[in-house]
C-alpha positions as semicolon CSV with decimal commas, in nm:
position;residue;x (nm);y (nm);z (nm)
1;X;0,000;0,000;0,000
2;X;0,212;0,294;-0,122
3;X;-0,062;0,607;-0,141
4;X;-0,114;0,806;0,154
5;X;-0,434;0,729;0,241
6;X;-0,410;0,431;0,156
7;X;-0,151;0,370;0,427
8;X;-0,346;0,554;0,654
9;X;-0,699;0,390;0,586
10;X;-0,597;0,063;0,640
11;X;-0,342;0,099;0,907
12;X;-0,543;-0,133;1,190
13;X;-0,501;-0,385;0,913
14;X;-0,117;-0,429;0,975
15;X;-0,192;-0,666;1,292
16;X;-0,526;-0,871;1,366
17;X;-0,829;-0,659;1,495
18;X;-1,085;-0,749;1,736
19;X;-1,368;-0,939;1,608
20;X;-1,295;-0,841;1,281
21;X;-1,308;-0,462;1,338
22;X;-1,265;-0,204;1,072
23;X;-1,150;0,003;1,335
24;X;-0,909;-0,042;1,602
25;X;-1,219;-0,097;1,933
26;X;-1,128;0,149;2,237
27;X;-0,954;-0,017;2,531
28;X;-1,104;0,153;2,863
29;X;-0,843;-0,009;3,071
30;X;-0,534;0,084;3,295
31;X;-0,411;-0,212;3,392
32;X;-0,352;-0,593;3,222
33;X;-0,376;-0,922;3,357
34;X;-0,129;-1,228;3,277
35;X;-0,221;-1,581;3,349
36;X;0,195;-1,655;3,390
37;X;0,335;-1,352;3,659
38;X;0,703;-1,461;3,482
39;X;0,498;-1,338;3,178
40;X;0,401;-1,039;3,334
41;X;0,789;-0,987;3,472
42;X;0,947;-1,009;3,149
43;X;0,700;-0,697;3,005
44;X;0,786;-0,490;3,260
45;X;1,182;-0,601;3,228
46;X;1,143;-0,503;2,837
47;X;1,238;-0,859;2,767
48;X;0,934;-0,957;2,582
49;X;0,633;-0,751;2,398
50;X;0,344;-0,651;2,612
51;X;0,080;-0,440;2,795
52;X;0,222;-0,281;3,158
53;X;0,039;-0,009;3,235
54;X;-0,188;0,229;3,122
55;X;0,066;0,539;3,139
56;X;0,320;0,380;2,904
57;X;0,075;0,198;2,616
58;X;-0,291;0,082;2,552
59;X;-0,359;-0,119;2,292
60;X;-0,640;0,197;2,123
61;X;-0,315;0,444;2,141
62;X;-0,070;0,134;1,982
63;X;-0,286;0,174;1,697
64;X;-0,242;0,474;1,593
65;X;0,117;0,477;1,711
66;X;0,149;0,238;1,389
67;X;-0,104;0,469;1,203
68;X;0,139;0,776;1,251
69;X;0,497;0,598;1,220
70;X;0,291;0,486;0,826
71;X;0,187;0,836;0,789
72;X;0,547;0,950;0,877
73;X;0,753;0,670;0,715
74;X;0,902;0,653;1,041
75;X;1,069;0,378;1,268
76;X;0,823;0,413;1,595
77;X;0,600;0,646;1,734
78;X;0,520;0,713;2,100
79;X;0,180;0,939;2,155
80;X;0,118;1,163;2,418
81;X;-0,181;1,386;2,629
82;X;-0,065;1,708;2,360
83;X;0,161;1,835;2,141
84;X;0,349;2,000;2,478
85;X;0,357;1,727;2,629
86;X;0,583;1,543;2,337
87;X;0,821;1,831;2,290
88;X;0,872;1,875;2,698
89;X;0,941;1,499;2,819
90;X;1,130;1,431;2,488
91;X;1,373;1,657;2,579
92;X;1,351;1,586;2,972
93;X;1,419;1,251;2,892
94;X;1,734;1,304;2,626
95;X;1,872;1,627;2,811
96;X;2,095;1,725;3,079
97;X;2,191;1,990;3,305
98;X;2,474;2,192;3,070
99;X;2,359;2,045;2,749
100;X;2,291;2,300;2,498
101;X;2,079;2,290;2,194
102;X;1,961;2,540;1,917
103;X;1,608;2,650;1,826
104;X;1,450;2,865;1,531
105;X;1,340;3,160;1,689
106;X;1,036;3,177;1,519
107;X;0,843;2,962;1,714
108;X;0,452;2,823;1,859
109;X;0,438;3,075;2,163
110;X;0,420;2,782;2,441
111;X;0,710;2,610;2,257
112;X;0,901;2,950;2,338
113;X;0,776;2,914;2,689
114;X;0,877;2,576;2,741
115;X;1,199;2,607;2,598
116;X;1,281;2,918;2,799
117;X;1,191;2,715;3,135
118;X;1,446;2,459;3,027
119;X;1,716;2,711;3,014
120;X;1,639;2,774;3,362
121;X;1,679;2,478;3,449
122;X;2,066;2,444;3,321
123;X;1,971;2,344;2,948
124;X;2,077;2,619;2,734
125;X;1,919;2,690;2,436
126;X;2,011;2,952;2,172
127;X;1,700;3,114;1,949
128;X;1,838;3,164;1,576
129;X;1,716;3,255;1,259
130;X;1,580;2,906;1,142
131;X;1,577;3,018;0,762
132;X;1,916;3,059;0,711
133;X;2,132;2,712;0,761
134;X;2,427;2,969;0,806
135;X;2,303;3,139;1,189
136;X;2,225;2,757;1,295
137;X;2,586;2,646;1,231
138;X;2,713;2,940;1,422
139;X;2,513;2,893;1,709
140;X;2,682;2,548;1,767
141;X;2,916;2,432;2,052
142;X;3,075;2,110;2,137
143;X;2,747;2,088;2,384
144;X;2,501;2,133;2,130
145;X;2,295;1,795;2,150
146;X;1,988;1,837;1,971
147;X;1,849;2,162;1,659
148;X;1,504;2,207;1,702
149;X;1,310;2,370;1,400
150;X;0,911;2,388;1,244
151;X;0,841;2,360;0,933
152;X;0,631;2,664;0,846
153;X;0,629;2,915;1,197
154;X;0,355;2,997;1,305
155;X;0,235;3,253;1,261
156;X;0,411;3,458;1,065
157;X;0,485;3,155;0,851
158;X;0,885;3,130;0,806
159;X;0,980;2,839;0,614
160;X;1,308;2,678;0,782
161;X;1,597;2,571;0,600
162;X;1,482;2,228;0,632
163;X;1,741;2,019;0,378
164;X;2,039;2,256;0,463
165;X;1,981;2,194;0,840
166;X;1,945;1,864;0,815
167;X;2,247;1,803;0,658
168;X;2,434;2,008;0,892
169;X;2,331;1,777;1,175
170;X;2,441;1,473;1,009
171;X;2,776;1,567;0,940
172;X;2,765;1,674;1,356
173;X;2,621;1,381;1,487
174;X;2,347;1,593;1,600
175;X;2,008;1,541;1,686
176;X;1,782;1,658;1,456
177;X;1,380;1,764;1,554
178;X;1,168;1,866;1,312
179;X;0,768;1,994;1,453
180;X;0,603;1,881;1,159
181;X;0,238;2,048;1,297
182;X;0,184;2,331;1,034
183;X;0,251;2,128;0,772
184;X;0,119;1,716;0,905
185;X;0,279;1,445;0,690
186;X;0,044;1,535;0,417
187;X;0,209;1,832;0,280
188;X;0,561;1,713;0,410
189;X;0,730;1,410;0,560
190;X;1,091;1,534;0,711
191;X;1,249;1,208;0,708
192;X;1,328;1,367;0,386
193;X;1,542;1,614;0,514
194;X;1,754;1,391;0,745
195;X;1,534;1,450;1,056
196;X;1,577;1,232;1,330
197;X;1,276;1,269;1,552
198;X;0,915;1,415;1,453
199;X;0,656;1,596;1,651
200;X;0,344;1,650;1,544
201;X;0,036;1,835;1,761
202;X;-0,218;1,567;1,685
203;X;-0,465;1,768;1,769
204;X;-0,479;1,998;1,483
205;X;-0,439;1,893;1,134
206;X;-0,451;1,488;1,187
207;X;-0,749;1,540;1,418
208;X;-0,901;1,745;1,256
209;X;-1,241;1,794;1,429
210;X;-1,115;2,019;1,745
211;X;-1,255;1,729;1,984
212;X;-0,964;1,542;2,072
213;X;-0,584;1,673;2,249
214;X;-0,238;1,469;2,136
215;X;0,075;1,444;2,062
216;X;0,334;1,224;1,888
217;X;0,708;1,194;1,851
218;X;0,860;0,972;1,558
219;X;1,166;0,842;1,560
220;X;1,296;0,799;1,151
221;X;1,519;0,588;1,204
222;X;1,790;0,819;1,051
223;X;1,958;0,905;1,396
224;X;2,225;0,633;1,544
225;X;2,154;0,585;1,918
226;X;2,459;0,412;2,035
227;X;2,617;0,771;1,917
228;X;2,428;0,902;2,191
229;X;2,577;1,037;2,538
230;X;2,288;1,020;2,732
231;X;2,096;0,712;2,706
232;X;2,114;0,497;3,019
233;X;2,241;0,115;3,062
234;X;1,847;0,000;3,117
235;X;1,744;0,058;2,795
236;X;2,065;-0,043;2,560
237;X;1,900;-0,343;2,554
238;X;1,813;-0,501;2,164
239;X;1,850;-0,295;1,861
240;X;2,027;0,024;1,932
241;X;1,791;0,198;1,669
242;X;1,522;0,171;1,963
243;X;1,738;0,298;2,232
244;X;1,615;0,644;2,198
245;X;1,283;0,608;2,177
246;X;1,302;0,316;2,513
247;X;1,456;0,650;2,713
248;X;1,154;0,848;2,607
249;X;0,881;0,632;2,680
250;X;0,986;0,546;3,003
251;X;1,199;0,847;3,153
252;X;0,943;1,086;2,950
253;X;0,580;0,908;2,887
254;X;0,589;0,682;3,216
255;X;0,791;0,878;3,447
256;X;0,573;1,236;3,398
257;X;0,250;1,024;3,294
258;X;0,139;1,235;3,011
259;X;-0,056;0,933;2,887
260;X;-0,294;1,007;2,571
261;X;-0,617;0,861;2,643
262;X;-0,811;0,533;2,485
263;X;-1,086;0,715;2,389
264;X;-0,889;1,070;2,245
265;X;-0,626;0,834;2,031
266;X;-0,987;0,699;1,872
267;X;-1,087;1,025;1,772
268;X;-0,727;1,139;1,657
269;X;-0,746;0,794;1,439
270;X;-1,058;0,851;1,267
271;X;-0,995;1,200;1,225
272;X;-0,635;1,148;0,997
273;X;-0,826;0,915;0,783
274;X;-0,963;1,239;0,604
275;X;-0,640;1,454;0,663
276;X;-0,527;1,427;0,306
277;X;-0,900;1,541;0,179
278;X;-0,955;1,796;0,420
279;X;-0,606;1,931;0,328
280;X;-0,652;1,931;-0,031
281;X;-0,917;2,201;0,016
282;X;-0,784;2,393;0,303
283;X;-0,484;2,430;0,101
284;X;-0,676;2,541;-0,206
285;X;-0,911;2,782;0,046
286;X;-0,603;2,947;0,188
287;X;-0,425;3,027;-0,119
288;X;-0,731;3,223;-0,276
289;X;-0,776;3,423;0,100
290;X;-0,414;3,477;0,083
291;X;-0,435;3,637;-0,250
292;X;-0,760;3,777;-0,219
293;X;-0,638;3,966;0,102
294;X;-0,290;4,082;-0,065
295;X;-0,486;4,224;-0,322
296;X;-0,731;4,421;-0,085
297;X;-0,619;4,757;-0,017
298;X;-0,758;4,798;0,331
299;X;-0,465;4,508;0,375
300;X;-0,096;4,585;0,453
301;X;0,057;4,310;0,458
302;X;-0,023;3,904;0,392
303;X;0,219;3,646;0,504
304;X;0,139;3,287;0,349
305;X;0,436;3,072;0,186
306;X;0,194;3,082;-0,145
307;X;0,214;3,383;-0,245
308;X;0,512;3,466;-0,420
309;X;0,696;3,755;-0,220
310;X;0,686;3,551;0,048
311;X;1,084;3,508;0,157
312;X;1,080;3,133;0,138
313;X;0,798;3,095;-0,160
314;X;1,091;2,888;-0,361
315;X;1,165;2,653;-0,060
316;X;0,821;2,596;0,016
317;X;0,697;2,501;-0,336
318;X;1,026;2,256;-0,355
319;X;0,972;2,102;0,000
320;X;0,608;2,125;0,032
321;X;0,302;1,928;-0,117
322;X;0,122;2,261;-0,079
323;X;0,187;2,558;0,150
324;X;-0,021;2,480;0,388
325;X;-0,384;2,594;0,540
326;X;-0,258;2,860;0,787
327;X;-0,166;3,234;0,696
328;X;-0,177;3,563;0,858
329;X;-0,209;3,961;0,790
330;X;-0,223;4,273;0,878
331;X;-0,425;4,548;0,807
332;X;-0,420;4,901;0,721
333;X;-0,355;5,166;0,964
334;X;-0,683;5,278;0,966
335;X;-0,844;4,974;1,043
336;X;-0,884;4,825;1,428
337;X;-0,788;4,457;1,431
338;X;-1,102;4,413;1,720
339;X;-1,333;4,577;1,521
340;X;-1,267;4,404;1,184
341;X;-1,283;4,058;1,341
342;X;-1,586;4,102;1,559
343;X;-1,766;4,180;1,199
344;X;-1,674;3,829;1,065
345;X;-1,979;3,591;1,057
346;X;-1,860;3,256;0,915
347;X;-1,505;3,271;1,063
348;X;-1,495;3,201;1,484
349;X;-1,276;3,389;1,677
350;X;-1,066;3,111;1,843
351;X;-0,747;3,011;1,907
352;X;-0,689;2,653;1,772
353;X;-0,603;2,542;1,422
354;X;-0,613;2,238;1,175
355;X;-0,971;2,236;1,294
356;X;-1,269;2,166;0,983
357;X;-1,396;2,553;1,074
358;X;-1,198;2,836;0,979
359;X;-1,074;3,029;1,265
360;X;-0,921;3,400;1,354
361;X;-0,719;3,504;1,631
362;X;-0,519;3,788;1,680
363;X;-0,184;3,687;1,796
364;X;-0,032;3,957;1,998
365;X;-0,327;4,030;2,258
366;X;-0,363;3,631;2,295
367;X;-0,143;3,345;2,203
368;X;0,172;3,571;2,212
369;X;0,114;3,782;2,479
370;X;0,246;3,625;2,772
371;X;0,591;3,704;2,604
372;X;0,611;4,053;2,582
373;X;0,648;4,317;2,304
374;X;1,039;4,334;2,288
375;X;1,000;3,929;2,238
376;X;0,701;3,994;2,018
377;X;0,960;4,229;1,814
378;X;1,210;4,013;1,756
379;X;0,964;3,771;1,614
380;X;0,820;4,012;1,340
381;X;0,495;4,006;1,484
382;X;0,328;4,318;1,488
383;X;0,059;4,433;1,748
384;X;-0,189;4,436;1,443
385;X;-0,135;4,113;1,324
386;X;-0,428;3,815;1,278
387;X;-0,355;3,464;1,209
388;X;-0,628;3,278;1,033
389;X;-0,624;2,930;1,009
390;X;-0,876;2,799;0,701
391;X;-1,116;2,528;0,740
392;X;-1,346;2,330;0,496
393;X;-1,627;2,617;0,419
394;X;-1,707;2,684;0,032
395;X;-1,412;2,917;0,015
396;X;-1,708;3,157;-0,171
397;X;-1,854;3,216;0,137
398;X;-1,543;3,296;0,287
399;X;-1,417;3,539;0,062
400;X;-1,746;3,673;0,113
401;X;-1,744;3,710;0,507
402;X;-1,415;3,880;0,469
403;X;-1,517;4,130;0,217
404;X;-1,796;4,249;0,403
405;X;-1,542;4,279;0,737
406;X;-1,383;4,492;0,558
407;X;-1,566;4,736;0,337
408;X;-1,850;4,706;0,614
């Protein structure tokens, strides 16, 4: 099965289902019994395949652990409670006090958070310009462990030097981690560019629906473990291509118990069936807003990787399947940002994204304000600025709601 969709259809098929299932049932359980304790002895010892606990794997979650590593073309995939809760016990789990690692500095506002919490705690991290393979290599020391980029920012919508980067860490031996959210494995898969681990916010694009929270690192197999300082005696056990990912589910997933639920990996499962659909016209949606907006003189500004003054529109077409479903803009001086988007009828003021509705936010008074205008500054994002994230509507009626926001 070599199509997309295809993969991801029919990815409960890969081991037996339930009463002949289409769809992987959901496991309400915690805890698993075994007849033979030495059974039971040997999961928990990682000497034999198996159910433990509920914190570390469920049988629902497994699923679409195997439904992401297809989507990905990875090795494994461990899923989490959200998107956070990958990025922070990956690197809790693979880190250490005086470790350093580099990050674009145009990033998802609670990524910036997080990050800047683990520099208090003795991890050191050093915010470059992500676009530019050049200000990555120079941020480099001989304790950089691990270069942490998006693929499109969000939300001013930088395209990182994906290819360039990932060469870079190759040749260093250094972790590579690619937050493949803006784009989902649809538009992008960055095994491609030499990544070695994945994280994707499974609660926006894959989902889909806005009812479900999660999170998922992949491991691409691309990254040799037993290069690795950090990974502890208990789990160089086997194949060292499954060391890393070992030290993550149990020093990150078991140890800070940021399970993802039975019931939400369901939802998450059923939801990516569609993500290449959806996609296809939230992609199509976004680049007629994008344009319709840039041509709109009561607009000052439009950044979306489609259009073609964008900075990185070359990279993006090369990289990308499409430029994605997420752009934002600014307006003219003489238009209030409040004002504008309280007119809007079919678009909701929220702050998600990915989600089948389109949505609106405006980033500086909300998602980006804990961190401050000099921050805000450095970011390029402008006190004015609204991030719109486009949905499945008739784009007509769209381009229609925003029209009337603005001559209105």
């Amino acid at each position: 099965m070599v199509g997309f969709t295809t993969r991801t259809v029919h990815s409960d098929r890969s081991s037996p289902v339930e009463h002949g299932s289409i769809h992987k049932p959901i496991h309400a359980t915690v805890a698993y019994g075994y007849d033979d304790v030495q059974d039971l002895a040997d999961v928990f010892q990682g000497n034999s395949s198996g159910y433990s606990y509920g914190r570390q794997v469920n049988p629902t979650v497994s699923a679409l652990e195997t439904q992401i590593s297809l989507m990905e073309r990875g090795h494994q995939t461990i899923c989490f409670s959200t998107g956070m809760a990958a990025i922070g016990t990956m690197l809790f789990a693979l880190m250490r006090a005086g470790d350093h690692f580099v990050s674009s500095s145009f990033l998802f506002g609670n990524t910036n958070s997080l990050f800047g919490s683990f520099d208090l705690h003795g991890i050191d991290v050093a915010f470059v310009d992500a676009t530019d393979v050049k200000a990555v290599e120079a941020a480099l020391t001989e304790r950089t462990r691990m270069v942490f980029v998006e693929t499109i920012a969000n939300p001013r919508t930088q395209v990182s030097d994906l290819e360039a980067i990932g060469a870079l860490c190759r040749a260093h031996g250094i972790v590579y981690i690619v937050d493949n959210t803006m784009t989902s494995p649809y538009l992008f898969q960055p095994i491609d560019a030499d990544a070695s681990l994945v994280v994707n916010s499974l609660t926006k694009y894959i989902c889909g629906h806005g009812n479900a929270l999660g999170g998922a690192i992949t491991d691409t197999g691309q990254f040799d473990w037993a290069s690795y300082a950090h990974i502890e005696e208990a789990y160089k056990k086997g194949d060292s291509a499954n060391w890393g990912m070992t030290q993550i589910r149990k020093k990150g997933l078991r140890d800070f118990g940021a399970a993802l639920g039975a019931e939400a990996a369901h939802h998450i499962s059923i939801g990516a069936e569609t993500l290449a659909l959806r996609l296809e016209r939230q992609c199509a949606s976004a680049q007629t807003l994008a344009e319709f907006l840039d041509s709109h003189g009561r607009v000052s500004q439009v950044y979306y990787p489609g259009l073609s003054q964008h900075p990185q529109f070359q990279r993006s077409a090369q990289l990308f399947r499409k430029p994605g479903a997420l752009f934002s803009f600014e307006l003219s001086q003489e238009m209030e940002p409040f004002d504008f988007l309280n007119r809007l009828n079919v678009v909701i003021k929220s702050s998600n994204l990915g989600d089948n509705r389109t949505l609106a936010i405006p980033v500086s008074q909300t998602i980006y304000h804990e961190m401050g205008p000099a921050r805000r500054a450095e970011m390029g994002i402008a006190e004015s600025l609204i991030r719109i994230s486009v949905g499945i509507e008739e784009v007509d009626d769209l381009v229609e709601d925003f029209s009337a926001a603005l001559e209105s």
